[in-house]
Backbone as a ProteinNet text record, in pm:
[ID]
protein_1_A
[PRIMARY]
XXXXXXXXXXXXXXXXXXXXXXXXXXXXXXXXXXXXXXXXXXXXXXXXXXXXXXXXXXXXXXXXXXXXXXXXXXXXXXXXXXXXXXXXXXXXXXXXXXXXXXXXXXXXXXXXXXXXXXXXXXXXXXXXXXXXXXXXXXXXXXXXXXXXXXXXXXXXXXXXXXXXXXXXXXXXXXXXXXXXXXXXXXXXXXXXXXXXXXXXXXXXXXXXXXXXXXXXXXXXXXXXXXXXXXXXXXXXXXXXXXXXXXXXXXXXXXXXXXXXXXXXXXXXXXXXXXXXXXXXXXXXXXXXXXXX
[TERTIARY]
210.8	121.5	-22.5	-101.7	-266.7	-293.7	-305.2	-372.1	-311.7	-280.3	-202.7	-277.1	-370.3	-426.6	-556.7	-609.7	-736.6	-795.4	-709.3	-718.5	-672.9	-605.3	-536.2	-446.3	-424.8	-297.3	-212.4	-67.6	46.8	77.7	38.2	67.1	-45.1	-29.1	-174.7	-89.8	-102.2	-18.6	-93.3	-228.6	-311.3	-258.9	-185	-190.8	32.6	42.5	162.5	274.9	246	340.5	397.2	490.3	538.7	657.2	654.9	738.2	697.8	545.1	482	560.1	676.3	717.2	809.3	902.1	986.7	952.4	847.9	777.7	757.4	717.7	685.2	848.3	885.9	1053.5	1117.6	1068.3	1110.3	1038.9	918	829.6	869.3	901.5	958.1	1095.3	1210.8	1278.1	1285	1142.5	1177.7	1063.8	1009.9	960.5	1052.8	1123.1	1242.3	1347.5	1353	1430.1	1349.5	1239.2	1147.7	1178.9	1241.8	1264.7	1111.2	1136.2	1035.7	921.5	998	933.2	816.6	848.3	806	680.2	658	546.3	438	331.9	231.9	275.9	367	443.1	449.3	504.5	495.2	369.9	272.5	125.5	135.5	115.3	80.8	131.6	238.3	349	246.4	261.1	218.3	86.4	-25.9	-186.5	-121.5	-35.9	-74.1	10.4	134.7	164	70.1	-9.5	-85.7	-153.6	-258.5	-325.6	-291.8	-167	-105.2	-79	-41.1	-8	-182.9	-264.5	-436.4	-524.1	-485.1	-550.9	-691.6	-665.3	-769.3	-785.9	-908.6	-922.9	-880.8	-872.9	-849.9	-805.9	-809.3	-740.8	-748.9	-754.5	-748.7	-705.1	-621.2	-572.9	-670.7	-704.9	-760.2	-710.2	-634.4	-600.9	-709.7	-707.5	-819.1	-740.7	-775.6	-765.1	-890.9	-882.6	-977.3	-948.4	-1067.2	-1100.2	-1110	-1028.2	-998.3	-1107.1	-1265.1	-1380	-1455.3	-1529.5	-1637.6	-1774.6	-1881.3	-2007.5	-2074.2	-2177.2	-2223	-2292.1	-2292.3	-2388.4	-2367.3	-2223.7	-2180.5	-2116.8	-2215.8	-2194.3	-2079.7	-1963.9	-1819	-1728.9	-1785.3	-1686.1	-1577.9	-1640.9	-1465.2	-1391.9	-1403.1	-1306.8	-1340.1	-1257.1	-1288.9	-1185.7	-1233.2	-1154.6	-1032.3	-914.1	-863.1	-787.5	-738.9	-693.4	-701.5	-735.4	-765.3	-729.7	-641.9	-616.2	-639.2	-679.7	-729.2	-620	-594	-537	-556.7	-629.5	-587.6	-659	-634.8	-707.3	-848.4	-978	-1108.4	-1177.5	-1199.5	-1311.2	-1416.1	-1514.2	-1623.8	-1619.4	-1497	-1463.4	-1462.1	-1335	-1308.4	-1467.1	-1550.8	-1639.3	-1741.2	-1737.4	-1857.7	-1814.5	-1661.1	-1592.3	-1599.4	-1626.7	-1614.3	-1761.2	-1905.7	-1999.7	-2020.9	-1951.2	-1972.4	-1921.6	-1765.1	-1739.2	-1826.8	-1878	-2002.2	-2114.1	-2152.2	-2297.2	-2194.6	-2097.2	-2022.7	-2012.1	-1993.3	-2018	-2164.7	-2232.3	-2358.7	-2406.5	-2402.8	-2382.8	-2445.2	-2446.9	-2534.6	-2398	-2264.7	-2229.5	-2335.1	-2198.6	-2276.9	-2235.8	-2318.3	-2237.9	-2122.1	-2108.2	-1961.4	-1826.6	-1880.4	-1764.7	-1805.2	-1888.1	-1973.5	-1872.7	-1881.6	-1840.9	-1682.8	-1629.5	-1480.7	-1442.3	-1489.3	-1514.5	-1466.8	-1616	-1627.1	-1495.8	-1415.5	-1344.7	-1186.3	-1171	-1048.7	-980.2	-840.5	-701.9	-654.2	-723	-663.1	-656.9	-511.6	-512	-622.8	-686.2	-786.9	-790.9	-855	-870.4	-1021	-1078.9	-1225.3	-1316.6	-1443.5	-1450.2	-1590.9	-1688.5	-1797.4	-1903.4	-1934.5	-1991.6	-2024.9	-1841.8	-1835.8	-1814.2	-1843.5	-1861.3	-2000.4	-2089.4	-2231.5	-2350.4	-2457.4	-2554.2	-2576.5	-2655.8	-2720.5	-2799	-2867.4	-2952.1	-2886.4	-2769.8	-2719	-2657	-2629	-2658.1	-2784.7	-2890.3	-2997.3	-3020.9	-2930.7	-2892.4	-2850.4	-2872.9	-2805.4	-2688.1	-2608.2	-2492.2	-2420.6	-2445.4	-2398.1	-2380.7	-2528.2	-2547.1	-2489.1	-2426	-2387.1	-2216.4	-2178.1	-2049.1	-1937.1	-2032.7	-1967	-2027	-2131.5	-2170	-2170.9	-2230.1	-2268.8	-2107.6	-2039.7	-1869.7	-1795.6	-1857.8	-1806.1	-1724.1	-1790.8	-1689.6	-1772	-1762.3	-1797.2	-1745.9	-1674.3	-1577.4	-1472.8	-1471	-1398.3	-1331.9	-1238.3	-1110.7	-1104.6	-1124.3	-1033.1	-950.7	-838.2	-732.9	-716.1	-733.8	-727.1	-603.6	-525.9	-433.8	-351.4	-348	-335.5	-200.9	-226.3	-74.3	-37.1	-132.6	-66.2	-296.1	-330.2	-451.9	-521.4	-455.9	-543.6	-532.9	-480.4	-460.9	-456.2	-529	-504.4	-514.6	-498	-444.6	-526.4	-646.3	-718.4	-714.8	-695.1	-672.8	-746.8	-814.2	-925.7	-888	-904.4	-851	-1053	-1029.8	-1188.4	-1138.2	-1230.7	-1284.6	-1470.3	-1431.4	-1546.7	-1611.3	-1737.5	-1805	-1770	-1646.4	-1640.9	-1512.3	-1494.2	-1378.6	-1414.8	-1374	-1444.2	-1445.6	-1483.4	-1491.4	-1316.1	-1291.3	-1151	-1179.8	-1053.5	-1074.3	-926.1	-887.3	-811.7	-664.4	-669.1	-537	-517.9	-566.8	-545.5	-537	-579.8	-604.3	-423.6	-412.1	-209.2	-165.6	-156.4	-59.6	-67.6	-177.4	-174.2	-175.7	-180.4	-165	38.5	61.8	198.9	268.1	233.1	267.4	236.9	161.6	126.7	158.4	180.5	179.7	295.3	384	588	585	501	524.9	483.7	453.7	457.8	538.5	629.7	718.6	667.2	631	565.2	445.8	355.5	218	283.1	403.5	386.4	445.6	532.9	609	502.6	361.9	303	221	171.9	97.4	191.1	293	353.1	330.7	356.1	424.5	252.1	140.8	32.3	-35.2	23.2	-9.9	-150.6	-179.3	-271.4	-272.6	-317.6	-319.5	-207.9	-148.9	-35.6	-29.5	-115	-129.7	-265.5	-342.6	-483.9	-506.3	-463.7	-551.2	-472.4	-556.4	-460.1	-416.9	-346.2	-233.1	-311.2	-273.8	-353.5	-248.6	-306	-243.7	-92.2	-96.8	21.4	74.1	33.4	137	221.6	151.9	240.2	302.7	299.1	381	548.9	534.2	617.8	677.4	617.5	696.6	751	679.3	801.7	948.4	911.4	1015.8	1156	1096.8	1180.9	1204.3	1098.8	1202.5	1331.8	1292.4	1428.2	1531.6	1520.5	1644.7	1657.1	1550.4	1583.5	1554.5	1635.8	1602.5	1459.8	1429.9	1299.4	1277.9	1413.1	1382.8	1354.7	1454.1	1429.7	1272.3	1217.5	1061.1	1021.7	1050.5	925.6	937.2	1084.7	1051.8	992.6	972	968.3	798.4	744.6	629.7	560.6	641.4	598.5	505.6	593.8	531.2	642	641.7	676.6	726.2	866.7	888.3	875.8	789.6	715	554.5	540.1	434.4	463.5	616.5	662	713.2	778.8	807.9	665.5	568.7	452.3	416.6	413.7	377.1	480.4	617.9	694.7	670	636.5	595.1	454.7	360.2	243.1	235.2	350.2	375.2	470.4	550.2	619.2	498.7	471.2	330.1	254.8	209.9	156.3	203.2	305.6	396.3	465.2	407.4	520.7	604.5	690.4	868.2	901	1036.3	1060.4	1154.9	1184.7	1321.5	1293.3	1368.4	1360.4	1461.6	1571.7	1571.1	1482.7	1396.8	1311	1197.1	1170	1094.1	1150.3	1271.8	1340	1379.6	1349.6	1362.4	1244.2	1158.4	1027	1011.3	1102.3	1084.1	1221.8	1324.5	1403.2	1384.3	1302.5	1264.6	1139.7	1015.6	948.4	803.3	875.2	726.6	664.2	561.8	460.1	423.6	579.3	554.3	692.4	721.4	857	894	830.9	828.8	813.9	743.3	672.8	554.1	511.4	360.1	272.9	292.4	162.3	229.5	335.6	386.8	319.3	240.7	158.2	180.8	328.9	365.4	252.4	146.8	47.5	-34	-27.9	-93.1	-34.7	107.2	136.5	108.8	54.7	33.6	-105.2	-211.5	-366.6	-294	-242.3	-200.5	-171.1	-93.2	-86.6	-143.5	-345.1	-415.6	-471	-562.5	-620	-515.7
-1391.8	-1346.9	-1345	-1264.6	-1262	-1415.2	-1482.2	-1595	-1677.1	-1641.1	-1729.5	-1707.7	-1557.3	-1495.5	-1540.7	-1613.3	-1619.5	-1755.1	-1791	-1898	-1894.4	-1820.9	-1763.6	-1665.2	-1606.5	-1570.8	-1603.5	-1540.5	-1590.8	-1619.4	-1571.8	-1609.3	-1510.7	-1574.5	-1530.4	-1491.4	-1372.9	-1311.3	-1444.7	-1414.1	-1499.2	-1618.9	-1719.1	-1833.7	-1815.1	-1702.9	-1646.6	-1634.9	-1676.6	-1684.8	-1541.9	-1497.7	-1372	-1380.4	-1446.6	-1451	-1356.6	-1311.3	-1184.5	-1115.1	-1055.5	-953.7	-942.7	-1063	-1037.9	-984.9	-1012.6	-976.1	-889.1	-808.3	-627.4	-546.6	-652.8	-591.4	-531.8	-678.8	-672	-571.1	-579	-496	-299.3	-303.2	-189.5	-162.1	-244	-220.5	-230.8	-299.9	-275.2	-151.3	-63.6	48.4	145	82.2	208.3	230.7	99.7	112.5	137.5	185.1	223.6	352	363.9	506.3	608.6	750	834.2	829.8	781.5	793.9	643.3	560.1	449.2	428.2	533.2	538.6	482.4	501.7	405	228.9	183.6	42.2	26.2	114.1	70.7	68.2	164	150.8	-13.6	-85.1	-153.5	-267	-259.2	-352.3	-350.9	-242.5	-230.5	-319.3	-331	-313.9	-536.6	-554.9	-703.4	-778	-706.1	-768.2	-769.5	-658.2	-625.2	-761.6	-763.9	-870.3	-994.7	-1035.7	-1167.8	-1194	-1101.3	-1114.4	-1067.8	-1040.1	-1080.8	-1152.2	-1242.4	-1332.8	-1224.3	-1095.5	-1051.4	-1102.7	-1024.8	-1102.5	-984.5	-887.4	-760.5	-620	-540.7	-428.9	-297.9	-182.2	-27.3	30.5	186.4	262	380	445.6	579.7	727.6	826.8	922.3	1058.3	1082.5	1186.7	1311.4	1402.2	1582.7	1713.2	1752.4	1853.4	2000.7	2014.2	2167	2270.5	2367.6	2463	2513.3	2531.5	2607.7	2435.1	2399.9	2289.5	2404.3	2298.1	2355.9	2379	2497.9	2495.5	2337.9	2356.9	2185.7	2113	2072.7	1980.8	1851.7	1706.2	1632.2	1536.2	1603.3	1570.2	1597.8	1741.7	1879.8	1875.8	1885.9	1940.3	1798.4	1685.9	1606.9	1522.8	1477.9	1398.4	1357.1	1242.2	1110.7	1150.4	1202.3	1243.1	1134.1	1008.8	898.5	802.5	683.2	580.1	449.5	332	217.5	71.3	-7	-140.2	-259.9	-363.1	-468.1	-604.3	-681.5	-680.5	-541.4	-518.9	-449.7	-500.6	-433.2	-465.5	-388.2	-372.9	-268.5	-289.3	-402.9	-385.5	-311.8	-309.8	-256	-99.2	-86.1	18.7	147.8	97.7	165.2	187.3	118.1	135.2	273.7	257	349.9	432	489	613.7	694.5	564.9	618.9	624.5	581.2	652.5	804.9	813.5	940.4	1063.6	1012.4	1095.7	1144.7	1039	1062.4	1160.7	1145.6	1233.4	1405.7	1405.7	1516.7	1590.8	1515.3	1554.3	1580.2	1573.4	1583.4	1457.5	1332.6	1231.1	1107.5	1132.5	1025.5	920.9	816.7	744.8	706.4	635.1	674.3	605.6	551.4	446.6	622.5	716	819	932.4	940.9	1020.6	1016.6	910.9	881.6	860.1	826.9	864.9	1002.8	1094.5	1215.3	1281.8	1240.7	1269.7	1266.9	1173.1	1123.1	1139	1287.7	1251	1300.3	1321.9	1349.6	1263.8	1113	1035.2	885.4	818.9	693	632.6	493	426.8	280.5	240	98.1	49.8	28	43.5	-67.1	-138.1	-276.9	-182.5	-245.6	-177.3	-183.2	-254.3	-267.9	-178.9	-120.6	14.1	193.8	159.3	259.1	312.9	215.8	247.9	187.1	231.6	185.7	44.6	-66.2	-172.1	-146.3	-66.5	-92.6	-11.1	-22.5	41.1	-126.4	-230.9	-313.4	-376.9	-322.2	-343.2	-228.5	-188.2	-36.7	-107.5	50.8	15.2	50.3	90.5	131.5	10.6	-102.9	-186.7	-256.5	-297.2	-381.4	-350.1	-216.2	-150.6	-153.3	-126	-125.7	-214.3	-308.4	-412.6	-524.7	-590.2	-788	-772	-652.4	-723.8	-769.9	-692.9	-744	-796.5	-866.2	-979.7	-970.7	-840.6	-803.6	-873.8	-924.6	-916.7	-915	-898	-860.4	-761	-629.4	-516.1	-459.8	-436.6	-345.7	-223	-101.8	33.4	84.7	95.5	190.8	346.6	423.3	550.4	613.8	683.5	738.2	891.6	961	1097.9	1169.6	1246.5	1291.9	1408.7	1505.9	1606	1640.5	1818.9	1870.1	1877	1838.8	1848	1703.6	1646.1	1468.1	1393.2	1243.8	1141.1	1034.8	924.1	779.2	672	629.8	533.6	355.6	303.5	203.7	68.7	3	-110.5	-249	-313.9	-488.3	-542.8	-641.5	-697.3	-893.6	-920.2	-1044.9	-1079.8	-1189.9	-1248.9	-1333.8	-1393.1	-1463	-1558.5	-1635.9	-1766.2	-1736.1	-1633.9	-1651.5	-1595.2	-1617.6	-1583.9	-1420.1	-1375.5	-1207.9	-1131.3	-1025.6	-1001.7	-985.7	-1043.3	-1045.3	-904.9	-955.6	-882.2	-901.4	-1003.9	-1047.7	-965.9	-951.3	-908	-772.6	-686.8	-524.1	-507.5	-633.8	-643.9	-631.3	-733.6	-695.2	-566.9	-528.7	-353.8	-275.9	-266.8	-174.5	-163	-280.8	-254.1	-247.1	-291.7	-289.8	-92.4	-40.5	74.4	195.5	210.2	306.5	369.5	288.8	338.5	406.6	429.1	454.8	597	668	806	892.5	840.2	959	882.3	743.4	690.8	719.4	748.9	843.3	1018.5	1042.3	1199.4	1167.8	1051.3	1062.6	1065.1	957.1	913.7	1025.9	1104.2	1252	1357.5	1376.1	1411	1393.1	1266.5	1199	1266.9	1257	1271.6	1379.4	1517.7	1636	1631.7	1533.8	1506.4	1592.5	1687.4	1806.4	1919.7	1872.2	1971.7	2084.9	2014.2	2138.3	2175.5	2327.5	2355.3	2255.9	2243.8	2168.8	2033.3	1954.3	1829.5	1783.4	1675.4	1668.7	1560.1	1633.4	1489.3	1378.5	1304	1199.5	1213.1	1281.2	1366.4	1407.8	1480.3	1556.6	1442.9	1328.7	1221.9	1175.2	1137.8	1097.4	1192.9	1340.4	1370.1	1436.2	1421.3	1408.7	1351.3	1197.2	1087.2	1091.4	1131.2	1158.4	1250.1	1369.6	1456.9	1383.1	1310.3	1264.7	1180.4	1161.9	1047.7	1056.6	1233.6	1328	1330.5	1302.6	1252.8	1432.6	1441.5	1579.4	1587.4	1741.1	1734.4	1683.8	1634.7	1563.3	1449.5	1374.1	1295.1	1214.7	1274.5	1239.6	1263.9	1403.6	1357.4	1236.2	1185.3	1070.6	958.6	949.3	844.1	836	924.4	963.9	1002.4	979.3	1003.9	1151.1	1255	1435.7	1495.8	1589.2	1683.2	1750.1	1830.7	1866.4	1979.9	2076.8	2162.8	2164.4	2059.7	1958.1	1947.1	1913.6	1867.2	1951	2040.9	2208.3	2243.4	2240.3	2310.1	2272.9	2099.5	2025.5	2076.6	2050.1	2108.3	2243.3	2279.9	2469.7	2442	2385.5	2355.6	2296.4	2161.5	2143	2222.9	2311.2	2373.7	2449.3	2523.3	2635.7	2536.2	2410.2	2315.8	2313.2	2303.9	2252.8	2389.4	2526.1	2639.7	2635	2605.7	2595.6	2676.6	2661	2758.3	2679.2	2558.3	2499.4	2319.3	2290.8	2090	2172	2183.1	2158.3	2183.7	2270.3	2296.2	2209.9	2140.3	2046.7	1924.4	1883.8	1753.4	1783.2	1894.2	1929.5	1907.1	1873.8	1870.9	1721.8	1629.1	1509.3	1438.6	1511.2	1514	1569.2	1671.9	1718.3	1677.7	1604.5	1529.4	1635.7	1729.6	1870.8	1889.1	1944.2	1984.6	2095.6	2176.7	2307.1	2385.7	2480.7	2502.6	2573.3	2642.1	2693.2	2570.4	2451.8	2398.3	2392.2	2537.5	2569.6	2488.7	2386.2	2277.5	2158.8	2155	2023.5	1977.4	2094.9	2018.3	1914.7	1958.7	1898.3	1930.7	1975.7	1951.4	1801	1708.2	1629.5	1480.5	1526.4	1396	1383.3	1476.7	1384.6	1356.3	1410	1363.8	1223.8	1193.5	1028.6	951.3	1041.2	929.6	871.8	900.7	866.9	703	672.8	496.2	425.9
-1056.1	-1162.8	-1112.5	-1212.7	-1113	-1151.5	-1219.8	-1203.9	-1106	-1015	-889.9	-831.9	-816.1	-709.4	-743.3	-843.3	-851.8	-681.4	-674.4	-582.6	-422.8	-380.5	-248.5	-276.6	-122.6	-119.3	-108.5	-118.8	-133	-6.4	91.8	222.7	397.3	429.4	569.9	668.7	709.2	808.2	960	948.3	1088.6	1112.7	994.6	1041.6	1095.1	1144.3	1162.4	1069.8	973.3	815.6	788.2	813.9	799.9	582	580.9	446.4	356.1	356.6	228.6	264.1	367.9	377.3	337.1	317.3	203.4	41.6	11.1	-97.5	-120.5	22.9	-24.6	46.5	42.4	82.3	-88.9	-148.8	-291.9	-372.8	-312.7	-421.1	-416.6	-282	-253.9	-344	-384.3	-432.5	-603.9	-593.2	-795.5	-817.1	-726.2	-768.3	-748.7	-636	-656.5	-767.2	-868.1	-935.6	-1097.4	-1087.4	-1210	-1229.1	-1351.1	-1400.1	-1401.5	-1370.4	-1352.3	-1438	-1565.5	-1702.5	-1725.6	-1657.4	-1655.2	-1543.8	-1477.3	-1405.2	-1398.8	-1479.7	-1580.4	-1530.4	-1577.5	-1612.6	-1413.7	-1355.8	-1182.3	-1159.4	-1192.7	-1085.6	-1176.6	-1283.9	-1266.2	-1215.4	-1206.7	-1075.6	-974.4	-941.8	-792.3	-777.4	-866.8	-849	-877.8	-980.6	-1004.5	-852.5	-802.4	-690.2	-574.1	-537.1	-450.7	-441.2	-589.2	-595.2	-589.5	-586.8	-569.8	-426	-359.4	-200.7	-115.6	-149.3	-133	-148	-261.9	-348.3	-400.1	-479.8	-525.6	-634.7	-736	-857.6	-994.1	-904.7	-976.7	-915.4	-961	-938.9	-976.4	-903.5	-956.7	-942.6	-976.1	-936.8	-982.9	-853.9	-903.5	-842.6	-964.8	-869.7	-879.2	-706	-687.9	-715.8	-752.3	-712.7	-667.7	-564.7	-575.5	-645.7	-673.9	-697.4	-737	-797.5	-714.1	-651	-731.6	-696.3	-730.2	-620.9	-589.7	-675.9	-735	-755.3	-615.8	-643	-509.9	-484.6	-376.1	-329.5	-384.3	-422.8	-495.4	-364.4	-349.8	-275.6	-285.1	-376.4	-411.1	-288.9	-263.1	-216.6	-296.2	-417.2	-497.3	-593.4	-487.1	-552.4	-736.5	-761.1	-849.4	-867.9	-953.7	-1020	-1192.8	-1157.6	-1250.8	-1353.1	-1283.1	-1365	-1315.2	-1399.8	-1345.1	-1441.8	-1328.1	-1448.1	-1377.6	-1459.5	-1398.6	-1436	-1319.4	-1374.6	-1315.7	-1414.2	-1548.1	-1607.4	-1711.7	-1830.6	-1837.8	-1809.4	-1841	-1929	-2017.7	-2077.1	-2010.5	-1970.8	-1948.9	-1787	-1710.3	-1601	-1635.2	-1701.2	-1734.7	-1823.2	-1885.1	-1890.1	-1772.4	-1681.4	-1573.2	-1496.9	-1493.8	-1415.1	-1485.9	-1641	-1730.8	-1699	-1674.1	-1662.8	-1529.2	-1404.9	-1296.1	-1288.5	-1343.9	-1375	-1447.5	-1548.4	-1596	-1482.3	-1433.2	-1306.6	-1261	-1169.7	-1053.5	-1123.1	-1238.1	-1365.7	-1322.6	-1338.3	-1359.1	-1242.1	-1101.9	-964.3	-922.6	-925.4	-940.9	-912	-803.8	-774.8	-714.2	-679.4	-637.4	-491.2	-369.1	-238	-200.7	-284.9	-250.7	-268.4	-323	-420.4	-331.3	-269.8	-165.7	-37.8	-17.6	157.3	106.9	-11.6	-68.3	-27.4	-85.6	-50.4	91.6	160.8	298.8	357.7	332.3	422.7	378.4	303.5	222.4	358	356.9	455.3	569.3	527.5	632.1	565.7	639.9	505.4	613.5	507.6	553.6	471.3	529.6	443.6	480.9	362.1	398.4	309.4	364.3	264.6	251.8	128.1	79	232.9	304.9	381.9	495.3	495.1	604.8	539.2	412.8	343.1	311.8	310.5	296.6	356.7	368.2	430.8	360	447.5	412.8	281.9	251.4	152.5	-13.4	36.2	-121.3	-183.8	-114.2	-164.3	-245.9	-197.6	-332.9	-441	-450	-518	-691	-777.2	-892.6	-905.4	-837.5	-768.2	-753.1	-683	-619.9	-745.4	-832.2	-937.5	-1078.3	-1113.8	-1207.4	-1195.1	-1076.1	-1035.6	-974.6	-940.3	-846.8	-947	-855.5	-878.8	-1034	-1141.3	-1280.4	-1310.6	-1273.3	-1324.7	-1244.5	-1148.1	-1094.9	-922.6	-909.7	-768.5	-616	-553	-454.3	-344.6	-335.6	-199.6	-255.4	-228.7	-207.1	-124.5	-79.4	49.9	-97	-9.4	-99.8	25.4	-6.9	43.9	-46.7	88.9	59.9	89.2	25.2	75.9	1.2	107.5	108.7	54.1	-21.9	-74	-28.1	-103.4	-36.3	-0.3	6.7	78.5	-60.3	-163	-323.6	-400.7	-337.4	-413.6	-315.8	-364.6	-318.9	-413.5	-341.6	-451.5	-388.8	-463.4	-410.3	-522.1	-420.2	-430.2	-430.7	-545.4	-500.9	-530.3	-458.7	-453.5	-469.2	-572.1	-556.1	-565.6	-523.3	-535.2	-605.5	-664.8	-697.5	-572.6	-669.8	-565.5	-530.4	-629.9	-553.7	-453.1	-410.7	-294.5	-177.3	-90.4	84.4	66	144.2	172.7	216.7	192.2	268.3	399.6	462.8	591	668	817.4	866.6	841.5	778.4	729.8	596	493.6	378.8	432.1	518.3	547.3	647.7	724.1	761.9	651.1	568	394	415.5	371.5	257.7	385.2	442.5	548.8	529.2	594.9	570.2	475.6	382.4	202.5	179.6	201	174.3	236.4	332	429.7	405.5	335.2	359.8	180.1	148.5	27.7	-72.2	42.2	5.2	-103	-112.1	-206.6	-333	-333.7	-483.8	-562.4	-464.3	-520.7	-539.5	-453.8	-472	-631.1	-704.7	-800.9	-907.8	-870.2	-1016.5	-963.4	-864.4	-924.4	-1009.7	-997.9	-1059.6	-1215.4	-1182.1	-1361.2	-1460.3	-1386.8	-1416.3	-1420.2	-1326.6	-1346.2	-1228.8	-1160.1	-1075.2	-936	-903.1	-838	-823.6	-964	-927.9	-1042.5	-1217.3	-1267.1	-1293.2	-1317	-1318.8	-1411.2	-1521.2	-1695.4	-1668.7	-1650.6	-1710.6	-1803.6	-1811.8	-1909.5	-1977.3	-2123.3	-2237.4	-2257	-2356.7	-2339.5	-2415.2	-2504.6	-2626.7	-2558.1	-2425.2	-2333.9	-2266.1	-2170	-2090.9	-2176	-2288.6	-2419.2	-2430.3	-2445.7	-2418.5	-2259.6	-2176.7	-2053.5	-2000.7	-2059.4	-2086.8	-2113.6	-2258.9	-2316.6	-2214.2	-2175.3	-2101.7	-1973.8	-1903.9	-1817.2	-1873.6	-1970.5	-2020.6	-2083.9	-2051.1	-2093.9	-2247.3	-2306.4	-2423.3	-2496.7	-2665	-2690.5	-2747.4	-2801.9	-2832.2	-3021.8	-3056.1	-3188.2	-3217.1	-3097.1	-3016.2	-2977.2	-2887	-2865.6	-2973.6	-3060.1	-3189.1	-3282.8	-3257.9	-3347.6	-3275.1	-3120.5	-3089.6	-3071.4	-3067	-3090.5	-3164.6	-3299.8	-3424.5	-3486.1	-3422.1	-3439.9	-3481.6	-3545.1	-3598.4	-3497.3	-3521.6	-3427.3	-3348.6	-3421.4	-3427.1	-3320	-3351.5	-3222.2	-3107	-3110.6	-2957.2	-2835.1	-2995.3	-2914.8	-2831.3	-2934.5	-2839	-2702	-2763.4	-2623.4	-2480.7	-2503	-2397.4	-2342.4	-2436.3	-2395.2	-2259.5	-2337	-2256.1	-2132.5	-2121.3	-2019	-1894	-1968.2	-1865.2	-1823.5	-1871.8	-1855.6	-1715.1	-1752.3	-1704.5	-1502.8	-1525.2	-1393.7	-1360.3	-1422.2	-1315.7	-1358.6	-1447.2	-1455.5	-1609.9	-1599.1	-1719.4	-1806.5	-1756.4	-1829.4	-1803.3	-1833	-1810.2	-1719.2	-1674.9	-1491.1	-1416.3	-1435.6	-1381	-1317.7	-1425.2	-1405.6	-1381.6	-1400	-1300.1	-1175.4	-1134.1	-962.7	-891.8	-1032.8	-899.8	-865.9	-953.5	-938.5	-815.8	-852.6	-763.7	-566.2	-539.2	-523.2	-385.1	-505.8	-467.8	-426.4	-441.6	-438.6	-503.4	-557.3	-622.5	-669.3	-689.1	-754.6	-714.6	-824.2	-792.2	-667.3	-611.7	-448.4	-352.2	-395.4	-263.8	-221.6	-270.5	-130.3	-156.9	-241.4	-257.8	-218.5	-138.4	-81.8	31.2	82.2	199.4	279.2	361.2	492.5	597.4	588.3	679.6	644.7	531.5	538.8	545	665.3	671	819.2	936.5	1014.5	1031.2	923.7	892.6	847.7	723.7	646.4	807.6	872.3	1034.4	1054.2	1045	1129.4	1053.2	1126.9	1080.7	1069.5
[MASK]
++++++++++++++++++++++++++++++++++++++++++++++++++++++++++++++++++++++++++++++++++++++++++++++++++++++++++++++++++++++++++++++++++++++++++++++++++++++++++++++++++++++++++++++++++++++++++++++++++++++++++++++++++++++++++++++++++++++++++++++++++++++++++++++++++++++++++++++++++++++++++++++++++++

């Protein structure tokens, strides 16, 4: 549980303790056994084990998508922040991140989201220190986003899905715990790297570079539903709509994802592609993910 992690990790690769790896042996197998529909419920598996085998104090998931058309001179190039979830649950977290999203809107990121950017098509693992210059620590950047809510020691893992998504990843610590070191970057390095078809599933589940409009929240509500084979009278009751509502929603989402039918759209999960042809599967960006 995270409050285990407020105090160490579960185990230090340095002092030769290899046992976390049974852990992400396990952790590997109860995401594999998370129904499609349950997506949501794994990232946050994923973000509270992470933090237990780090000793972080908290946790993020943020998924990127670019584009299609970047503003001119837009110091994004394109990308942005399409979903994002914290664990534990913070509001006062969770809003800093709504009004960094706003600045990045307004062309006014900030350089921690800058040099995110820069550097998308290769996995990485990166602590605030080697992400930005010395003096963005006396920044309101630093003081708005990080220390007022308690972060001081940060690792983000970046990692690449397909040439229009990626899945970034933040582990924090407070002040009263040492800085991350090279041991915590072994965990997630190897905890992370094998797990590709699980970000291609939750971009999926999320519509995260795979359809132009993203998907509201009424929509993941019933795509849920359809992954769960369930009918469309079905989801409206379980979602409490009319079924006249739900029809639409399914309409919107097929529209959404290219497809014309629910097989259609359980092939892409089966599948593991990003569109009913493919051409956005972007087997060119697995031997960029090679690199770091």
């Amino acid at each position: 549980m995270l409050h285990d992690s407020l105090t160490h990790p579960i185990h230090d690769p340095s002092h030769g303790d290899d046992r976390w790896k049974e852990r992400v042996f396990t952790l590997w197998d109860e995401l594999a056994d998370f129904e499609a529909s349950r997506g949501h419920i794994a990232r946050n598996h994923l973000l509270q084990v992470l933090s237990d085998l780090v000793g972080a104090t908290n946790a993020e998931w943020i998924g990127f998508m670019k584009l299609d058309e970047a503003p001119e001179g837009d110091p994004m190039l394109g990308w942005r922040p399409r979903l994002v979830q914290n664990c534990p649950n913070d509001p006062v977290a969770s809003e800093r991140i709504r009004q960094a999203i706003r600045e990045m809107e307004r062309g006014k990121p900030d350089q921690t989201a800058i040099r995110a950017a820069q550097r998308t098509g290769q996995f990485r693992i990166e602590s605030l220190d080697e992400m930005v210059e010395p003096t963005w620590f006396e920044s309101r950047g630093f003081r708005e986003y990080y220390a007022d809510i308690g972060r001081a020691s940060s690792l983000w893992i970046c990692i690449p899905v397909c040439d229009r998504a990626e899945v970034h990843l933040g582990l924090h610590r407070g002040p009263e715990r040492p800085a991350f070191g090279e041991a915590e970057r072994s965990i997630l390095r190897f905890c992370l790297r094998g797990l590709r078809w699980f970000y291609r599933q939750q971009m999926l589940n999320e519509g995260i570079g795979v359809v132009q409009a993203p998907l509201t929240e009424a929509e993941r509500m019933v795509l849920r539903g359809l992954l769960d084979g369930l009918s469309e009278k079905a989801i409206a009751e379980v979602v409490n709509q009319s079924r006249h509502t739900t029809h639409g929603h399914v309409k919107r989402i097929f529209r959404k994802y290219g497809v014309r039918s629910r097989s259609e759209l359980m092939a892409l999960w089966l599948r593991g592609s990003f569109g009913p042809s493919g051409k956005t599967d972007c087997p060119e960006a697995a031997p960029r993910a090679a690199e770091g």
